[in-house]
C-alpha positions as CSV (number, residue, x, y, z in Angstrom):
1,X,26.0,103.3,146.7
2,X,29.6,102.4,147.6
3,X,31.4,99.4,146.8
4,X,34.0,98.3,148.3
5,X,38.0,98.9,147.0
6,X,39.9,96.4,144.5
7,X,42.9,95.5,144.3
8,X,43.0,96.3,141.3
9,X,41.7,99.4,141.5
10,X,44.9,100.2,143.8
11,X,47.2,99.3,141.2
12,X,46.3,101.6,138.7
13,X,45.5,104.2,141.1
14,X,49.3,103.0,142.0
15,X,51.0,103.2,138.6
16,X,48.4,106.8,137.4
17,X,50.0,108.5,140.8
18,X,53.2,107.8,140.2
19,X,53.4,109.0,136.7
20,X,50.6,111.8,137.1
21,X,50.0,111.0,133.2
22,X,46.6,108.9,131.9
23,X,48.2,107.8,128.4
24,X,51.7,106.6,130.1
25,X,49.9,104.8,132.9
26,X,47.5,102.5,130.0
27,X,50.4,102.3,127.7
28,X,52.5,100.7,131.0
29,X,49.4,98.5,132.4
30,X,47.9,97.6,128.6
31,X,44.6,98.7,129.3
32,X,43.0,101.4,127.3
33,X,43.0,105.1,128.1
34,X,39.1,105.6,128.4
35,X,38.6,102.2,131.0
36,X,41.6,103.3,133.1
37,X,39.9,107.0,133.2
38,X,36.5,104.9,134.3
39,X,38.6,102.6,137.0
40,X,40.5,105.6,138.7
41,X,37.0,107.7,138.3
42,X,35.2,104.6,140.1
43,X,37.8,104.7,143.0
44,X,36.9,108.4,143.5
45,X,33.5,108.1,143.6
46,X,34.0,104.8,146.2
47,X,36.0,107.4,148.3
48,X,33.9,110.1,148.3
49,X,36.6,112.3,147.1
50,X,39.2,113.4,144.5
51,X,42.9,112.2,144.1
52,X,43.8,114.1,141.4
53,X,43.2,118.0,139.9
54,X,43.0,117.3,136.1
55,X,44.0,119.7,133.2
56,X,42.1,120.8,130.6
57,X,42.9,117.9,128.3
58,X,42.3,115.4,131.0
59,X,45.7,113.4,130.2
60,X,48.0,115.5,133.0
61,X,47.0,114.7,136.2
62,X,47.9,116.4,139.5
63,X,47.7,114.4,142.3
64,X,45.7,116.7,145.3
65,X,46.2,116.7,149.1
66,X,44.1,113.5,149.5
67,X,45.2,112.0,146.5
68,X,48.9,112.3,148.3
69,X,47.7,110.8,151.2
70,X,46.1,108.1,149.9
71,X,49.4,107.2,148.2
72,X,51.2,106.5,150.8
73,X,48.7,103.9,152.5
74,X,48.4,102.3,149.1
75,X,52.3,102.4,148.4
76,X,52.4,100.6,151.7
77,X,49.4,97.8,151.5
78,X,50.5,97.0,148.1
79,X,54.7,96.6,149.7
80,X,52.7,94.1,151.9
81,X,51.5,92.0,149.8
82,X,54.2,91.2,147.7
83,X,55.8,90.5,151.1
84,X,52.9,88.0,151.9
85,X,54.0,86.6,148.5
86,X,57.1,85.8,149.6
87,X,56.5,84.7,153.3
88,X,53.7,82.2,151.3
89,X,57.0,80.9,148.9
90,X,59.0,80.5,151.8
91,X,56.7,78.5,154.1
92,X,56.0,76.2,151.3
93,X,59.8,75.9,150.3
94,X,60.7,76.1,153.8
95,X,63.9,73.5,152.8
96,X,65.2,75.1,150.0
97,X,65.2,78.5,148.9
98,X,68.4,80.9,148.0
99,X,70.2,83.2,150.5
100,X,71.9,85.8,148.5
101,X,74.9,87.0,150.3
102,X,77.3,90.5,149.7
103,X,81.0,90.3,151.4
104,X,84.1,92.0,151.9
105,X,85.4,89.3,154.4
106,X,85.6,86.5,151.8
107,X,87.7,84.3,154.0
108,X,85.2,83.8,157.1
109,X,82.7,82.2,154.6
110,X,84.1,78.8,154.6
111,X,83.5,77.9,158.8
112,X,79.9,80.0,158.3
113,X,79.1,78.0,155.6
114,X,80.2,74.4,156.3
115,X,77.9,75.1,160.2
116,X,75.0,76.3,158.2
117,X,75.3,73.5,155.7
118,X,75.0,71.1,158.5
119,X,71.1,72.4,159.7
120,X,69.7,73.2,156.3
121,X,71.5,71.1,153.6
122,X,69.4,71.9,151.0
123,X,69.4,75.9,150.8
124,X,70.9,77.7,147.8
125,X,73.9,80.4,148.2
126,X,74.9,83.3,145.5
127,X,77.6,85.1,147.5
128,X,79.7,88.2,145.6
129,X,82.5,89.4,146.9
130,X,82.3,93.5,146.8
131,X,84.0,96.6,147.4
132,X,82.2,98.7,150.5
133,X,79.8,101.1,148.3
134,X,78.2,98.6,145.7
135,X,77.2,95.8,148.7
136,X,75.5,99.4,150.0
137,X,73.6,99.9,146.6
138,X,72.2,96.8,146.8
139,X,71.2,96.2,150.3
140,X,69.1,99.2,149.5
141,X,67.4,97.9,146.3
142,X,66.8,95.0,148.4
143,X,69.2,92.5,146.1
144,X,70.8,90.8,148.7
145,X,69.6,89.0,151.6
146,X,72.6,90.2,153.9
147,X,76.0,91.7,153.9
148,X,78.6,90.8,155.9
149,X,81.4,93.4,155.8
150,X,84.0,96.0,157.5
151,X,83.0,98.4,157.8
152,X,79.4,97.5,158.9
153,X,77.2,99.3,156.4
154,X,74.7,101.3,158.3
155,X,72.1,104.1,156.9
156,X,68.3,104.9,156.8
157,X,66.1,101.3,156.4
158,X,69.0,99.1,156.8
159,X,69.4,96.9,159.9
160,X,73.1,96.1,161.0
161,X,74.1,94.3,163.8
162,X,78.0,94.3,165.0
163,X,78.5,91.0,165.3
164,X,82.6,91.5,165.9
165,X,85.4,93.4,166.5
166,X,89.1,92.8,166.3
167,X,92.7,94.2,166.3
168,X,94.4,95.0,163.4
169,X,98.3,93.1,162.9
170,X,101.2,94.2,160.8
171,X,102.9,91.2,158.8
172,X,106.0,91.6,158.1
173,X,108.8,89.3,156.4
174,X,111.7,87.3,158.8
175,X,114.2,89.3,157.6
176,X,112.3,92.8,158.5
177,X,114.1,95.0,161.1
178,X,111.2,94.5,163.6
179,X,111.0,91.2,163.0
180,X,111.5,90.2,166.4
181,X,110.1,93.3,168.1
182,X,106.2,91.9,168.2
183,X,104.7,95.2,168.7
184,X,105.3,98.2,167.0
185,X,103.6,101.8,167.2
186,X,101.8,102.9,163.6
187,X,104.4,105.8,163.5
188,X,106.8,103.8,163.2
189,X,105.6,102.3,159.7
190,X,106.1,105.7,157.8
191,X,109.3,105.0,156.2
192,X,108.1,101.2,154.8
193,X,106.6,100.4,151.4
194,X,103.2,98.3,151.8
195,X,101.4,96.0,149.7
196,X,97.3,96.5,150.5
197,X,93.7,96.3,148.6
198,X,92.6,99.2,146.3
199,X,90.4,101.6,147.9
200,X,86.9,101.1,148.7
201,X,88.3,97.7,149.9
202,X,87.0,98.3,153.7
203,X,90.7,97.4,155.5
204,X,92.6,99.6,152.5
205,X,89.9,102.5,153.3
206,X,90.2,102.1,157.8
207,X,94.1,101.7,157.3
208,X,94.6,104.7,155.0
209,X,92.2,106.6,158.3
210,X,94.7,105.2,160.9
211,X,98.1,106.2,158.7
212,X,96.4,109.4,158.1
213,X,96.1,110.4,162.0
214,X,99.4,108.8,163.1
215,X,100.5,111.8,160.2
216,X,102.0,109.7,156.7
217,X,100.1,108.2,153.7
218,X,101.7,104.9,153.2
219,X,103.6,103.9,150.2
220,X,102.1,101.3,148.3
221,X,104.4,98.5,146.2
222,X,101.3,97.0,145.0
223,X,97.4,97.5,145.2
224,X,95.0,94.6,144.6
225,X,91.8,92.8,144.3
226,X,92.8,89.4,146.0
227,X,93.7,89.6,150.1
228,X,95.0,86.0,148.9
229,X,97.6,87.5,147.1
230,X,98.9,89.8,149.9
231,X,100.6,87.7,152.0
232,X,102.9,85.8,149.3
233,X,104.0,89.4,148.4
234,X,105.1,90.2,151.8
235,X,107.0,86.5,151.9
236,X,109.1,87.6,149.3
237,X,109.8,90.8,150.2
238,X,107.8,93.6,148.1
239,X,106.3,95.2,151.5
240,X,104.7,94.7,154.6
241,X,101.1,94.3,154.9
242,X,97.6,95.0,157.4
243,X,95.7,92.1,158.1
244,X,92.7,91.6,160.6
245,X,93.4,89.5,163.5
246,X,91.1,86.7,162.6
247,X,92.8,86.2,158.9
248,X,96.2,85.5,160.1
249,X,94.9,81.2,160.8
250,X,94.5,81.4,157.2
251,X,98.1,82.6,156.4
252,X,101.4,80.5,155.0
253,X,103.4,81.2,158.4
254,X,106.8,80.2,156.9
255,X,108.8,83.5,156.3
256,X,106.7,85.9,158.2
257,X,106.0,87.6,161.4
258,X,102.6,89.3,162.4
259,X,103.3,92.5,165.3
260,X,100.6,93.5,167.1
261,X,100.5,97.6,166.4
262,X,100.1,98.8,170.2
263,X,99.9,103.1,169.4
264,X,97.0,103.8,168.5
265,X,95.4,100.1,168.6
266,X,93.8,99.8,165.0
267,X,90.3,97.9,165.8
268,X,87.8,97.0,163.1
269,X,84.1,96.1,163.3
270,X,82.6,93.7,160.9
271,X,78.4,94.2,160.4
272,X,75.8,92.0,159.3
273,X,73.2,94.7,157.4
274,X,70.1,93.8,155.5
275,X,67.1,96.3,154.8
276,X,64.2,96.5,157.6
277,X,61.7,96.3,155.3
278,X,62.5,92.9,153.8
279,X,61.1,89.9,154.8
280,X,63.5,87.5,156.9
281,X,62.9,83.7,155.7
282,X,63.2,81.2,158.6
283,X,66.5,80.2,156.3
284,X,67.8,83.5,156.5
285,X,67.0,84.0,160.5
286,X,69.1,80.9,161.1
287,X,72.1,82.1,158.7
288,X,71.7,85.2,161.3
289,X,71.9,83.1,163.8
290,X,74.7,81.0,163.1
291,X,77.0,84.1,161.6
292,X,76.3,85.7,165.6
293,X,77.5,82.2,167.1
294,X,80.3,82.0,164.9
295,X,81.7,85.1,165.9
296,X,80.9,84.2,169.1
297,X,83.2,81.6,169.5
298,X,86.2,83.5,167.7
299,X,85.8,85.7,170.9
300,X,85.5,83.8,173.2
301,X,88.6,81.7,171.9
302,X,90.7,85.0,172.3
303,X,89.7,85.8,175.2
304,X,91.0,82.4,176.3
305,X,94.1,82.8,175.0
């Protein structure tokens, strides 16, 4: 007589496959050997088949052809339902809730924030500031919510839209010999010292690409953590610096001149990744939402202009 499948069941049969050990899989899920054995045995018989070729012992366990199989649909229902979990949390916290957040593109945060603020109040952010690799670690453990970076972090099971790209400027200091040119061509920046981010910083890393092709490696006068701490260095004269069209608004203007770098034009895309698999909260749909209108709006105020 068959009965039907537990959930149960589909845990151990879970945590036994993945281990292919009996002793390891009771130690993990404190139950003892011999009523695991009877459990995984049950779901056999309830199947009509085996999952596993045992040894002689009975502890080391092979998983077969079905048992393989069978895996995968279980691996699968089982990712469902702790989904279902969390869509259940969120429809009953619909207000509140946390949006965790990975950036490279610290200074945008403040506009995205305050519009997002203003439709739910009430919802929680942890935002980190990381270089390019780590934000892509943990996107794929499923850690963060979204990133928001340049360059956009793409790859197998993550989701990323483009949501913007823009020219990259030179800023230079008053005194600088182009100073009044407003344009200059990249090959013309191989003599000067810079001040930049370290690498893995996204702009450091597409900058160092650019330089590469136009044929120098620039010199650096300083390497950093802070894009903050750029722009004062330039000011007083250590080096000139890149910096992405849409920073300069948030720049002391006094003492420096951004040129517009017209051979080759140095563009930058900034992505908005999170893992397909994850479940999107009606919170985190709008904080989609209202990063794609924000950027938006920074075009179309270009284009205006």
């Amino acid at each position: 007589m068959h009965h039907t499948v537990e959930l149960l069941q589909l845990e151990y049969f879970r945590t036994v496959a993945r281990l292919e050990h009996m002793t390891e899989a009771a130690e993990i899920l404190h139950v003892t050997q011999s009523s695991l054995s009877k459990t995984i045995q049950r779901l056999e018989e309830d199947l009509g088949v085996p999952l596993f070729d045992r040894s002689k012992s009975g502890r080391r366990l092979r998983l077969n052809d079905f048992g393989r199989s069978f895996l995968q649909r279980v691996e699968r229902a089982l990712f469902e339902l702790e989904e279902g979990k969390r869509q259940i949390a969120d429809l009953t916290s619909a207000d509140h809730g946390t949006l965790a957040l990975a950036v490279n593109t610290a200074y945008m945060l403040p506009d995205i924030l305050k519009r997002f603020r203003e439709i739910r109040p009430r919802v929680q952010f942890h935002v980190q500031q990381l270089v390019t690799h780590e934000m892509e670690i943990r996107v794929k453990k499923g850690e963060v919510d979204f990133c928001l970076s340049s360059p956009p972090i793409q790859g197998s099971e993550l989701i990323c839209d483009i949501v913007f790209r823009e020219q990259i400027y030179v800023i230079v200091p008053t005194t600088h010999r182009f100073a009044d040119r407003g344009r200059v061509r990249l090959s013309e920046l191989k003599e000067e010292r810079f001040v930049s981010l370290k690498k893995g910083y996204g702009i450091r890393d597409l900058m160092d690409g650019y330089c590469e092709k136009a044929g120098f490696v620039p010199d650096n006068a300083y390497e950093g953590d802070e894009p903050g701490a750029l722009s004062p260095l330039v000011q007083a004269g250590l080096g000139i610096s890149f910096i992405p069209k849409s920073a300069i608004h948030t720049l002391l203007q006094e003492n420096m001149v951004f040129l517009q770098i017209e051979e080759p034009v140095c563009l930058r895309e900034i992505g908005l990744t999170r893992h397909q698999s994850r479940y999107l909260s009606s919170a985190a749909k709008e904080f989609r939402q209202v990063i794609i209108e924000h950027f938006q709006r920074i075009a179309q105020n270009d284009d205006s202009t």
